[in-house]
VEXKOL-706986 format. One record per residue (C-alpha): residue number from 1; residue in three letters; chain; x, y, z. Coordinates in pm, 1 decimal, m for minus. Each point is the difference from the previous one (the first is absolute). Layout:
BEGIN
R  NUM  ALA  A  X  Y  Z
...
***
This chain:
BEGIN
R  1  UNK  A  0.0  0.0  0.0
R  2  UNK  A  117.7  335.6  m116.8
R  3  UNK  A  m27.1  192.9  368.2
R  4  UNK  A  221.6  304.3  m154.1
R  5  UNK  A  m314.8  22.2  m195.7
R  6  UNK  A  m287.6  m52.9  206.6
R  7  UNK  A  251.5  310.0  231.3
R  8  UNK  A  5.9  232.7  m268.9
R  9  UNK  A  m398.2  m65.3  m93.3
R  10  UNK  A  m87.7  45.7  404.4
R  11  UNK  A  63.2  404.0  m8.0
R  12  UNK  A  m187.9  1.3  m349.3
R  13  UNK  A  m324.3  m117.7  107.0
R  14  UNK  A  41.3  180.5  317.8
R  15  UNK  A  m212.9  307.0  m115.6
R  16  UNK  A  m233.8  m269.6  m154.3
R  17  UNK  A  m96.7  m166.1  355.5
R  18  UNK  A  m36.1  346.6  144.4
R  19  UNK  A  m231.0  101.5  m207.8
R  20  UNK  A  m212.5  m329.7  25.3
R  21  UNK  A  17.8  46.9  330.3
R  22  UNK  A  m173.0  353.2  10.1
R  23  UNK  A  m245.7  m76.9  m261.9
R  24  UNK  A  m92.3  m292.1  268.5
R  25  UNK  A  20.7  195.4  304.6
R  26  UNK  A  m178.3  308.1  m118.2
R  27  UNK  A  m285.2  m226.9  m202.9
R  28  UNK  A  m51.7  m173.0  395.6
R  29  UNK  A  m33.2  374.9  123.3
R  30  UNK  A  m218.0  120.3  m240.2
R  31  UNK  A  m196.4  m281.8  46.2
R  32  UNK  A  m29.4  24.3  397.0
R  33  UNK  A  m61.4  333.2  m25.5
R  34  UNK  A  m288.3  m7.1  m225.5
R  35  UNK  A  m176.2  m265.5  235.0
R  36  UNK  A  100.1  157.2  373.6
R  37  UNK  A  29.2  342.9  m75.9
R  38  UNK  A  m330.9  190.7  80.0
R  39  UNK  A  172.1  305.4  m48.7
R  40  UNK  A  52.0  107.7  m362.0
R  41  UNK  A  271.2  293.0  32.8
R  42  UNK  A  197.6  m282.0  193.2
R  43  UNK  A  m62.8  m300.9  m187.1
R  44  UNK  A  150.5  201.3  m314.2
R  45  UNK  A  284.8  141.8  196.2
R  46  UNK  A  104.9  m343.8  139.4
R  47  UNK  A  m60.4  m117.7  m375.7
R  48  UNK  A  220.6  284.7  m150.8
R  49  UNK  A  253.2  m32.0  216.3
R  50  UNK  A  42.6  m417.8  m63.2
R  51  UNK  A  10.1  106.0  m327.3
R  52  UNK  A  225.0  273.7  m22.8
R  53  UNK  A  284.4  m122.0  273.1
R  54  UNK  A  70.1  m300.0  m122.6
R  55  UNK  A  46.8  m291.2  314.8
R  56  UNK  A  29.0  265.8  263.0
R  57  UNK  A  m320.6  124.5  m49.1
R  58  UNK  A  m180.9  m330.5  38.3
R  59  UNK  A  192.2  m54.9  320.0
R  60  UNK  A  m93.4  300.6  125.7
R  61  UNK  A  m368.3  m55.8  m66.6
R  62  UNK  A  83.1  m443.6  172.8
R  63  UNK  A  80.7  244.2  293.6
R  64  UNK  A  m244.9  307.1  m10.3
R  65  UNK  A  m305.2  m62.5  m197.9
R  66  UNK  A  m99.9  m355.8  97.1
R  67  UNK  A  m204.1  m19.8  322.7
R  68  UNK  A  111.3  m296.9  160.3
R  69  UNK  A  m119.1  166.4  353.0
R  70  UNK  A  m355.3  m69.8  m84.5
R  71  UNK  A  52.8  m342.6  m86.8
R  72  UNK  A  163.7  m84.0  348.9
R  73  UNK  A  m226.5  235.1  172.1
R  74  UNK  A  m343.3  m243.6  m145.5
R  75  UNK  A  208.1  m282.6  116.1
R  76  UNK  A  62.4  104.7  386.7
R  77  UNK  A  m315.4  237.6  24.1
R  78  UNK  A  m237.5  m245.3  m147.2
R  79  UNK  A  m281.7  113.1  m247.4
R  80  UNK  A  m64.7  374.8  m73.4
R  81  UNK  A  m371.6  97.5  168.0
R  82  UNK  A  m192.7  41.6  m269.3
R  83  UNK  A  m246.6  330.5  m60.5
R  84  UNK  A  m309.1  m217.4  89.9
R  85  UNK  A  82.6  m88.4  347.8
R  86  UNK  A  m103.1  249.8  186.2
R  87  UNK  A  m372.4  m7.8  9.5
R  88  UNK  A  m234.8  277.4  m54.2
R  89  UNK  A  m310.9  57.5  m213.7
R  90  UNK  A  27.3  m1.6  m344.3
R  91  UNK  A  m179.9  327.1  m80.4
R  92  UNK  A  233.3  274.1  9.9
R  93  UNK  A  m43.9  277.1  318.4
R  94  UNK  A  m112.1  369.6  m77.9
R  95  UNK  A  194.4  178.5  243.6
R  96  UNK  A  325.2  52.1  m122.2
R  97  UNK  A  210.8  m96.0  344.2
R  98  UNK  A  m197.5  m319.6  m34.4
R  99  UNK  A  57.5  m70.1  m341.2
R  100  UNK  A  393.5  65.7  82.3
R  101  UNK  A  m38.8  m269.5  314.9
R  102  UNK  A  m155.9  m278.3  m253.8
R  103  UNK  A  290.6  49.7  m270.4
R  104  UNK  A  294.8  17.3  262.4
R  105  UNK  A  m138.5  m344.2  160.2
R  106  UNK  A  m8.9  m130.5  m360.8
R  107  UNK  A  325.0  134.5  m97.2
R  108  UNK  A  146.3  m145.8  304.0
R  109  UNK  A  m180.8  m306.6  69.0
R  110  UNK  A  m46.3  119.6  328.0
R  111  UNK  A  m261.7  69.7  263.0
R  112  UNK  A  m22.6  337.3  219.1
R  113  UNK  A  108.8  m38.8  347.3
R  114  UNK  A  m56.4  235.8  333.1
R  115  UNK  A  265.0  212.2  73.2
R  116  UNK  A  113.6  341.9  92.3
R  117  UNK  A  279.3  229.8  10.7
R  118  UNK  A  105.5  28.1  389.3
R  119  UNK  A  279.3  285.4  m114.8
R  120  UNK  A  147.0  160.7  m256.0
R  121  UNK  A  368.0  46.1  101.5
R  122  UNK  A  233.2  246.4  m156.7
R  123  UNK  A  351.6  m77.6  m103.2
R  124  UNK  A  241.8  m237.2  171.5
R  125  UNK  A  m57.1  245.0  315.7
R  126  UNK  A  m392.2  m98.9  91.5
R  127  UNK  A  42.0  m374.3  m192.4
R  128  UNK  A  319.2  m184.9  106.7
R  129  UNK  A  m84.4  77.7  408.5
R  130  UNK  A  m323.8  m177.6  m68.9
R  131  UNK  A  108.6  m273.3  m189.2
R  132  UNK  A  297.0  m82.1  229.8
R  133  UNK  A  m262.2  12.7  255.5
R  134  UNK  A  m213.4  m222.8  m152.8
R  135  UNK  A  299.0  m282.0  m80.6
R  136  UNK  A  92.4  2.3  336.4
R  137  UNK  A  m346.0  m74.1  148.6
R  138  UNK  A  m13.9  m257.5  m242.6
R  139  UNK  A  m131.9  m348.6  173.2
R  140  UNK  A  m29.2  m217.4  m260.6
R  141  UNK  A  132.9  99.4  m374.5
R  142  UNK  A  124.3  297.3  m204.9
R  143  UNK  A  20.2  26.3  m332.0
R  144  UNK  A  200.7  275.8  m193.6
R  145  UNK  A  42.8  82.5  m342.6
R  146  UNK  A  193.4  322.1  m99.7
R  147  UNK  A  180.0  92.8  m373.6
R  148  UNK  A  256.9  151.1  185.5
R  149  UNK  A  134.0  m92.9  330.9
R  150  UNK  A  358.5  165.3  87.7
R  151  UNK  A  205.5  m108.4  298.5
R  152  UNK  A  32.6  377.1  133.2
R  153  UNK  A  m107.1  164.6  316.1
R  154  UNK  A  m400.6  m74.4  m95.7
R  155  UNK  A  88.0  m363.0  m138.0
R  156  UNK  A  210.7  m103.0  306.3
R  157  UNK  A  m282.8  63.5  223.5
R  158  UNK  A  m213.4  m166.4  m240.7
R  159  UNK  A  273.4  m308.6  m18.4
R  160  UNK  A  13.7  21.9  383.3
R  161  UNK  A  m396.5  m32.6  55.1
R  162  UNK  A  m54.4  m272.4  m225.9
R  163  UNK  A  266.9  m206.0  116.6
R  164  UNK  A  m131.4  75.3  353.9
R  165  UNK  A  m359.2  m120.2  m98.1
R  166  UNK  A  172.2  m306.9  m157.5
R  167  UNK  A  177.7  m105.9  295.6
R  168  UNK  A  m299.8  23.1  246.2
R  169  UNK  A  m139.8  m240.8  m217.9
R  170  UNK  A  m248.4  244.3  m252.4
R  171  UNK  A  6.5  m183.4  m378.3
R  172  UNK  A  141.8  274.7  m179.1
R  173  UNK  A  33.2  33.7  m377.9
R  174  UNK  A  201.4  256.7  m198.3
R  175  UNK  A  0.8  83.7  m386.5
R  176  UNK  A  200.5  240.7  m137.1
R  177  UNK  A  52.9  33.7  m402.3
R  178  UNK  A  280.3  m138.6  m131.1
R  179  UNK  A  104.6  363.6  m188.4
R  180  UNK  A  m110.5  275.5  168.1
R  181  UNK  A  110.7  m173.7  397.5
R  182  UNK  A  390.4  m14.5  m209.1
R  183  UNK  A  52.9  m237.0  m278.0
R  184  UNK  A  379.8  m52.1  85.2
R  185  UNK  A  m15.9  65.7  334.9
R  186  UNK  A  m301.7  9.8  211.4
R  187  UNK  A  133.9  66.0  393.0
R  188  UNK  A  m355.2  m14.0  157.8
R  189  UNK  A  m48.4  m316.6  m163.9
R  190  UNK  A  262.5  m157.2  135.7
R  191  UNK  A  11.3  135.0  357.6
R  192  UNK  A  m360.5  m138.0  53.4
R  193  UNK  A  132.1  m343.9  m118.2
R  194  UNK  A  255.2  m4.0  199.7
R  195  UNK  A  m240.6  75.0  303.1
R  196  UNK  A  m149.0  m315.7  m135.8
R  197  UNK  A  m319.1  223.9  m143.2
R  198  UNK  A  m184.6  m200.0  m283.5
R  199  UNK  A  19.5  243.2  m300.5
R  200  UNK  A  36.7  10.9  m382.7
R  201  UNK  A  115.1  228.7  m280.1
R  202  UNK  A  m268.1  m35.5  m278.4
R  203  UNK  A  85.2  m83.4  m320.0
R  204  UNK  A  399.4  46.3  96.0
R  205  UNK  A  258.7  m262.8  m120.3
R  206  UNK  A  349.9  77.9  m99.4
R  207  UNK  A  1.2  m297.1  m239.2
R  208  UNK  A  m175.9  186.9  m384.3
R  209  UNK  A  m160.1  m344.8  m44.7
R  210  UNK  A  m198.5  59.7  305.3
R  211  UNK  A  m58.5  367.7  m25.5
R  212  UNK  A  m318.6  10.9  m233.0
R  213  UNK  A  1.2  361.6  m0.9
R  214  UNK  A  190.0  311.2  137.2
R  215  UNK  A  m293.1  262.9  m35.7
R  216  UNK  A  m248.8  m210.1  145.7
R  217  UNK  A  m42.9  91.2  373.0
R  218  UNK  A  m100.6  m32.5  337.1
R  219  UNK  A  m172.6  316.7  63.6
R  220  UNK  A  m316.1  m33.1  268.4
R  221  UNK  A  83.3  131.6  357.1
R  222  UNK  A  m146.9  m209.6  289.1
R  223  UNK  A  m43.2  m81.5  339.9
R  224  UNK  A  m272.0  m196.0  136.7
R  225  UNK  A  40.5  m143.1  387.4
R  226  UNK  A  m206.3  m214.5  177.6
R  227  UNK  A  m302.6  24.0  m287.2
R  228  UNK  A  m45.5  305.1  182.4
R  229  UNK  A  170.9  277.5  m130.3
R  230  UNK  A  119.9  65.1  m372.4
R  231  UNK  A  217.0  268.7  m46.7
R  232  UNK  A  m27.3  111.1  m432.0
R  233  UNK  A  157.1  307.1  m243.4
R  234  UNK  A  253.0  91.4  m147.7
R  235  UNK  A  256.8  6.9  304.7
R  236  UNK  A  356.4  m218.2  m27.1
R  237  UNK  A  211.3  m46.3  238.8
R  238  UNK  A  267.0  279.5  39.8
R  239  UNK  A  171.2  314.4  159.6
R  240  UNK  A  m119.5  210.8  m271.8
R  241  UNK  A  m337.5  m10.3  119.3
R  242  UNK  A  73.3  160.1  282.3
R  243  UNK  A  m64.5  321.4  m53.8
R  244  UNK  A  70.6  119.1  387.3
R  245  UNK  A  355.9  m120.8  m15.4
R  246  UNK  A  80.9  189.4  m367.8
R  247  UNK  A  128.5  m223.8  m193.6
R  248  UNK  A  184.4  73.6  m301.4
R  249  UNK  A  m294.1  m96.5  m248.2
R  250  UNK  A  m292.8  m20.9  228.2
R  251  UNK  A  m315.9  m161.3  m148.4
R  252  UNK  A  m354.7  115.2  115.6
R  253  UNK  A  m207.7  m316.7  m20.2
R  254  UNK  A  m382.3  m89.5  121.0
R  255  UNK  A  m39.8  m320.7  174.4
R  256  UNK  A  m355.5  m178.2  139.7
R  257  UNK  A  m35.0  m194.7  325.2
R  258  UNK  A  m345.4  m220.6  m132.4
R  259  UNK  A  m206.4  m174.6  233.0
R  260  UNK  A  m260.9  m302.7  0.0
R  261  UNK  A  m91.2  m318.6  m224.4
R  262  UNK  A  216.2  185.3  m333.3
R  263  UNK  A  311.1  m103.8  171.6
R  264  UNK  A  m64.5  m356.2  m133.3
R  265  UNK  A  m9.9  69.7  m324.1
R  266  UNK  A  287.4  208.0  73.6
R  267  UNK  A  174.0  m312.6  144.9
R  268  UNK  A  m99.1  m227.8  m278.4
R  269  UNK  A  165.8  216.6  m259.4
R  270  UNK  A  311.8  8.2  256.7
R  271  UNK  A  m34.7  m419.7  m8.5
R  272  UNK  A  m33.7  m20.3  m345.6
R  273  UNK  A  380.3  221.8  m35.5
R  274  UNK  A  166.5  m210.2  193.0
R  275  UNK  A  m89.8  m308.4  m130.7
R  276  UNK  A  74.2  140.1  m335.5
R  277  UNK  A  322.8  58.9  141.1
R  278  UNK  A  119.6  m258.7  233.9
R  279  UNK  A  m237.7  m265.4  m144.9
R  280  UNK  A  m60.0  m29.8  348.8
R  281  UNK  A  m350.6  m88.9  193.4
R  282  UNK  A  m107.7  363.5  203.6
R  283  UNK  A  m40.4  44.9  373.2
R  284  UNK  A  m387.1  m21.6  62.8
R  285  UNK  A  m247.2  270.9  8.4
R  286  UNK  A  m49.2  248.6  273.1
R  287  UNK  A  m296.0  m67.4  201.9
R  288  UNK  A  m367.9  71.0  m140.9
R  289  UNK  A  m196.0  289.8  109.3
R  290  UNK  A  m285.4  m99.5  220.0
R  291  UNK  A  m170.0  325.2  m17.0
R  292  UNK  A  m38.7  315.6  m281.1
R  293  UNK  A  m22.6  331.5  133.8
R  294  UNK  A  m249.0  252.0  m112.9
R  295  UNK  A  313.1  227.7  m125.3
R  296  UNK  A  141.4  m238.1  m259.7
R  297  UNK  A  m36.1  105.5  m384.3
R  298  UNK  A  25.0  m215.0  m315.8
R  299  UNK  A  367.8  m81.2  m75.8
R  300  UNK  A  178.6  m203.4  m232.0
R  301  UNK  A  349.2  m153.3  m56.7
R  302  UNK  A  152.5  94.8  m380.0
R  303  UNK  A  260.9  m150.9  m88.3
R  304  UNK  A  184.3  m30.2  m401.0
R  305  UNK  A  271.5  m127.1  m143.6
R  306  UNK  A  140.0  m140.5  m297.8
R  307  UNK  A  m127.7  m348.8  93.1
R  308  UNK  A  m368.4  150.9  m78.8
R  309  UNK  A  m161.8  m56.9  m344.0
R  310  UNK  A  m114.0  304.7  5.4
R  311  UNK  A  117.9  384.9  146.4
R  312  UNK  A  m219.6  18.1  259.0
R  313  UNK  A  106.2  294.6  139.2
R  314  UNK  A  m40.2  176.8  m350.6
R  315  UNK  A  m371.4  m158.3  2.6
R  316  UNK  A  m84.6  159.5  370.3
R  317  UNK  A  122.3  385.4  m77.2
R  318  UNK  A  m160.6  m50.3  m314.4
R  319  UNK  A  m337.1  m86.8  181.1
R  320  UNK  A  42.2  237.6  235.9
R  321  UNK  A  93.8  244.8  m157.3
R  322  UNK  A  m297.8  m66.2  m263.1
R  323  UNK  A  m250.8  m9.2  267.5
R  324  UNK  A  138.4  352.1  163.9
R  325  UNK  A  m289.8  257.8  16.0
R  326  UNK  A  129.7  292.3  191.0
R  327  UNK  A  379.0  m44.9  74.2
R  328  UNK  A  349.9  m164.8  m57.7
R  329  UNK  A  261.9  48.4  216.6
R  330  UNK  A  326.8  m201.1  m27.7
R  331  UNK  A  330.8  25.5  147.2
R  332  UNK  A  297.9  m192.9  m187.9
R  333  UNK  A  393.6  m7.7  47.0
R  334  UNK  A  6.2  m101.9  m362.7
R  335  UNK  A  m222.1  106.6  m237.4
R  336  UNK  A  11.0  m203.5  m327.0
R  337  UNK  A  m318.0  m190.4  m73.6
R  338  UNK  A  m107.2  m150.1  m313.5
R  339  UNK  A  m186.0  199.5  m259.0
R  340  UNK  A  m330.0  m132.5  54.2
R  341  UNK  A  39.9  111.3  358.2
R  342  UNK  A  52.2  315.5  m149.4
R  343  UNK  A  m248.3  6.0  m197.8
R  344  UNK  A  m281.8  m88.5  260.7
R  345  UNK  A  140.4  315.8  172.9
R  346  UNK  A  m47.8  221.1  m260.3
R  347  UNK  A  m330.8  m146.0  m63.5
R  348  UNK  A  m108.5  51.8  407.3
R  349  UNK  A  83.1  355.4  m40.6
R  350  UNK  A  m169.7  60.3  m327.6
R  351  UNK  A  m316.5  m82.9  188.1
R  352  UNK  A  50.0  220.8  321.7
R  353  UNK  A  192.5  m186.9  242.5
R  354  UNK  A  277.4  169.7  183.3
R  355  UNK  A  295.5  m199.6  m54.5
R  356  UNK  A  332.6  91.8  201.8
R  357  UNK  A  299.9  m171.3  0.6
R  358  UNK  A  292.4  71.0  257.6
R  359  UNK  A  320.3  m88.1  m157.4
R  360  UNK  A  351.2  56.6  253.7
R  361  UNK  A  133.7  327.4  m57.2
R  362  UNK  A  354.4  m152.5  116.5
R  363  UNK  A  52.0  m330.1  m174.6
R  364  UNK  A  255.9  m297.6  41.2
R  365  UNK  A  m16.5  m117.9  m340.4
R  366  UNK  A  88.7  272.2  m270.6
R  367  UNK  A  m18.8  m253.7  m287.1
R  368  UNK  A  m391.6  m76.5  119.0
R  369  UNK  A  m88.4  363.3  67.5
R  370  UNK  A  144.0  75.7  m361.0
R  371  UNK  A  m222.7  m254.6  m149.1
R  372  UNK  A  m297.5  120.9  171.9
R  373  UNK  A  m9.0  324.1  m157.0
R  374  UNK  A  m119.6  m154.0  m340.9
R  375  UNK  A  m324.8  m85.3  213.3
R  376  UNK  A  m120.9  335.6  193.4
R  377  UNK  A  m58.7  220.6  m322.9
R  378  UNK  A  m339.4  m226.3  m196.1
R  379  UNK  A  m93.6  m15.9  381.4
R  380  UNK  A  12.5  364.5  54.5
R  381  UNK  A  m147.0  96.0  m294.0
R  382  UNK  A  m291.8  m162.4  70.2
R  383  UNK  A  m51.6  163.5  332.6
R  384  UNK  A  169.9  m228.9  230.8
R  385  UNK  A  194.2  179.9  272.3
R  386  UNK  A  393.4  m132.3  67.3
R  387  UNK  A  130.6  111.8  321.6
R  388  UNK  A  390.6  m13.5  156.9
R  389  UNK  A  m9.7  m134.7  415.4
R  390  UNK  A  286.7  205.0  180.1
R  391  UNK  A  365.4  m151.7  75.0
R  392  UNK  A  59.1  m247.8  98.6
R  393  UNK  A  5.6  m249.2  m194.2
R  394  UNK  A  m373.2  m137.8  14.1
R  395  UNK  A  m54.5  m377.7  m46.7
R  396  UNK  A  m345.7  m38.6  91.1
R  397  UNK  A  m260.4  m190.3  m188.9
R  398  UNK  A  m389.7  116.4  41.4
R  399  UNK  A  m298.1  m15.3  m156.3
R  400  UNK  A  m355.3  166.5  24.8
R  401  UNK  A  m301.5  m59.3  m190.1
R  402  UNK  A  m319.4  251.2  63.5
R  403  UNK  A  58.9  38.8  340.4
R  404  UNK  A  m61.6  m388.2  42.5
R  405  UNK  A  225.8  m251.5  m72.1
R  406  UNK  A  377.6  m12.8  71.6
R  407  UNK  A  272.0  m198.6  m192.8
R  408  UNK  A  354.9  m46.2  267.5
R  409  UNK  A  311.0  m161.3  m5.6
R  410  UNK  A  277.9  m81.9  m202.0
R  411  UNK  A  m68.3  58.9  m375.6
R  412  UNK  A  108.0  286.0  m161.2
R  413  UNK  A  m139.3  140.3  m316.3
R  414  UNK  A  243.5  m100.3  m270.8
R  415  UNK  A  26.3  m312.0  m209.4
R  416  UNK  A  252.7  m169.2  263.5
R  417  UNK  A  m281.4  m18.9  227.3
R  418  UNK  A  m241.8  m110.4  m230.0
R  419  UNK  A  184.5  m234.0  m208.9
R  420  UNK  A  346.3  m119.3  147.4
R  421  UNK  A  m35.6  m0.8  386.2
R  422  UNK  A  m194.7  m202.7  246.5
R  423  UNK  A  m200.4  293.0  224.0
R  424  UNK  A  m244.0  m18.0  292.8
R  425  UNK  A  m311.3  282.6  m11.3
R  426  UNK  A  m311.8  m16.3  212.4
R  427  UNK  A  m304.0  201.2  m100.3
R  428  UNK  A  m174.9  158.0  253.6
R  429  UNK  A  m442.8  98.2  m9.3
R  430  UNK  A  67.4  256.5  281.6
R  431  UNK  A  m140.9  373.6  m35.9
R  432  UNK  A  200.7  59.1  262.9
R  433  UNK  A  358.0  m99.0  m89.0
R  434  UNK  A  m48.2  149.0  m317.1
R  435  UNK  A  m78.4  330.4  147.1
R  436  UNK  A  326.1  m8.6  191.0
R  437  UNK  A  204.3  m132.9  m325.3
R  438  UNK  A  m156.3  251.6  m216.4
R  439  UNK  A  97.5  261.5  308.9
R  440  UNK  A  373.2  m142.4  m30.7
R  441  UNK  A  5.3  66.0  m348.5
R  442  UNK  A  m144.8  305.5  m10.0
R  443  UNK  A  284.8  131.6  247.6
R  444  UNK  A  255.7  m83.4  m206.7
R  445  UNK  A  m102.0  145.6  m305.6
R  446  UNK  A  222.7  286.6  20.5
R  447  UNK  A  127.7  68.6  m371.5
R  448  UNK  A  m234.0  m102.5  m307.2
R  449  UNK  A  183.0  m43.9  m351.5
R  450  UNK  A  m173.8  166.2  m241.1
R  451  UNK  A  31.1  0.6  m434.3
R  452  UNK  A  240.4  246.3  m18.7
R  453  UNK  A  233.6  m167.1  278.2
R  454  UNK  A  m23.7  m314.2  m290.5
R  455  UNK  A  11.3  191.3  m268.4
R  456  UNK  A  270.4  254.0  119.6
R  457  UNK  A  221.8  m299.0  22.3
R  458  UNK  A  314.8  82.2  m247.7
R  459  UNK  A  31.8  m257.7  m282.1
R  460  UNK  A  297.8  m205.6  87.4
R  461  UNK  A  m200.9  m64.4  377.4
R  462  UNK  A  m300.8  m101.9  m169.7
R  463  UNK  A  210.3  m223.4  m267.2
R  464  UNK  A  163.0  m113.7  337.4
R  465  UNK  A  m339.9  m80.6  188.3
R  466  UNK  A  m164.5  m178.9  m330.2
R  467  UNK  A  330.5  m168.4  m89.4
R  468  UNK  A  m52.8  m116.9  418.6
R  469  UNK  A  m350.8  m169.5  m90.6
R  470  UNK  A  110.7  m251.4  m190.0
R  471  UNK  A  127.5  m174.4  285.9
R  472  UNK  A  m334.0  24.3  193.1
R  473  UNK  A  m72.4  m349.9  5.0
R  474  UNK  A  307.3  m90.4  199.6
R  475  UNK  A  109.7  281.5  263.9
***
């Protein structure tokens, strides 16, 4: 056999089997992406790119564009609740906040439950006192769930607590994401293990074959002890939000100590997480609530992520947000929501409701408060009124509807929320709570942005902000 040949021949046909091999690789893409891809702008940017970066852009889309979460999530989780199983009659309400009760429970595939909002805690300052407090009382189990969890001054005494209620023989559980609680290094996480705390980075793993996704995230804040007290926002775990002790970047936040039978479906979302996680069995539940005070509203768990068929946080603004008579108030960290989301704005103020949006007038994220730009002006046009919150920073996430209803927790308006991370909300039918939301928003609305702040913008800022856009799906 002539090998000198077969040598020589090998370096020929090299450009040959690289291009079979894209034609393959990009044909499988194109192919996946026309069956999974509900969304068309990214089922022909996935496509594109397969196409026109040969090998590397397949790979990218193997380890980006293929949702292998939701597949593992159906596995550990168990069936998705279907629309139908919550029951209700089948003709459709007249009054609006009962028409938005029937399509949530549909959209969720889950029942009301009495609850209430026992306080609404500013900041680290008013929150982390009470929810030390409340670990440390703990008798029999604690569960906590944070995005963020630092081993500072505020995460040391959170460490400290929870290793305390551990040792006196309280089940504890911690989860904190596997990004945003340090992807190389995560100190809190490993401090609590070394107190022998049982806790979990979600979705973390060194190892790429293991790592289904990097923007994919943890980001629900909880703390539920004893099936007594549930502890929900926006909060993490961190100096910063202490605004007493000025910190270098301090973070105004809005946290929510909940009371009564919501906490279980609070802790059933928190047992479903770790499972997913750990693949583990969860503690049991906290004990059931013999009796329902008079006080208690209508509440209900939300929770989304990308192991959901559907966005069903897009489908519960859009309802509410539909159903609004009289007024819209929202308060956002990040505002980047999908255009139809937009659109049902525009539409609400077209036909006389007062829409107001509270945007931070200090941000931590220039690349997201550049995008955002490229979505105030159709709203303002329309009559929609965009407000800037003082400094600092302001990281709170509320929701008003007519006076009515109340949407808290951790979703933020922006496709991350909606699309990539897993978030906890709870909706609220309590006049009063969203009297003192809408009075928190209200406050803060110190600076509104108006069409010639947009338009006075010079060109190279406004190339900057819609070149910033284009990335909306991701930061």
């Amino acid at each position: 056999m002539d090998f000198s040949f077969a040598a020589s021949a090998l370096p020929e046909s090299r450009p040959l089997l690289v291009g079979a091999l894209h034609l393959v690789m990009a044909g499988a893409v194109t192919v996946h992406a026309l069956l999974t891809k509900r969304d068309v702008p990214a089922a022909i940017g996935w496509i594109g790119l397969a196409w026109l970066a040969p090998v590397l852009g397949s790979i990218l889309y193997a380890g980006f564009g293929v949702n292998r979460v939701k597949r593992r999530a159906r596995r550990l989780k168990g069936p998705v609740r279907s629309h139908d199983s919550v029951s209700g009659d089948d003709a459709p309400p007249h009054d609006p906040l009962d028409r938005l009760r029937a399509a949530v429970g549909r959209i969720t595939g889950r029942e009301l439950a009495p609850g209430k909002v026992a306080a609404i805690l500013d900041c680290g300052d008013e929150a982390y006192p009470e929810m030390l407090a409340a670990i440390e009382r703990a008798k029999i189990h604690v569960r906590l769930c944070s995005y963020i969890f630092r081993a500072d001054k505020v995460g040391v005494q959170f460490i400290n607590a929870l290793a305390g209620a551990h040792h006196r023989g309280v089940k504890t559980r911690v989860l904190i994401d596997g990004f945003g609680g340090g992807f190389l290094r995560s100190p809190a996480y490993h401090r609590l293990r070394s107190h022998g705390v049982p806790v979990s980075r979600f979705l973390h793993s060194t190892l790429p074959w293991k790592m289904p996704f990097l923007d994919l995230r943890l980001h629900k804040k909880c703390l539920v002890v004893d099936g007594e007290s549930a502890f929900v926002g926006g909060l993490n775990i961190g100096d910063e939000n202490v605004i007493a002790r000025r910190p270098a970047a301090p973070v105004r936040d809005t946290h929510f100590w909940l009371e009564g039978p919501i906490i279980r479906q609070i802790e059933q979302e928190f047992d479903d997480d770790w499972l997913f996680a750990t693949g583990e069995q969860p503690i049991p539940p906290g004990p059931a609530h013999q009796a329902i005070p008079s006080r208690y509203s209508p509440t209900r768990a939300i929770v989304a992520g990308p192991d959901q068929e559907e966005d069903q946080l897009v489908l519960i603004f859009l309802s509410a947000i539909n159903l609004a008579r009289g007024s819209i108030r929202i308060a956002t960290p990040y505002f980047l929501p999908p255009e139809q989301l937009i659109t049902a704005l525009q539409l609400a103020a077209l036909r006389g409701v007062e829409v107001d949006i509270l945007l931070p007038g200090r941000t931590n994220h220039r690349l997201v408060a550049w995008a955002a730009q490229t979505h105030i002006r159709p709203l303002l046009e329309v009559g929609c009124r965009v407000w800037r919150s003082p400094p600092p920073f302001d990281h709170s996430k509320l929701m008003t509807i007519d006076g009515e209803w109340s949407l808290i927790g951790s979703p933020n308006m922006d496709m991350r929320s909606l699309r990539l991370n897993f978030e906890l909300a709870v909706e609220l039918y309590d006049p009063e709570l969203a009297g003192r939301l809408a009075e928190i928003i209200d406050a803060r609305r110190i600076q509104p942005i108006t069409l010639d702040d947009i338009d006075g913008r010079r060109f190279i800022v406004k190339l900057r902000d819609a070149a910033a856009r284009l990335a909306m799906p991701y930061i």
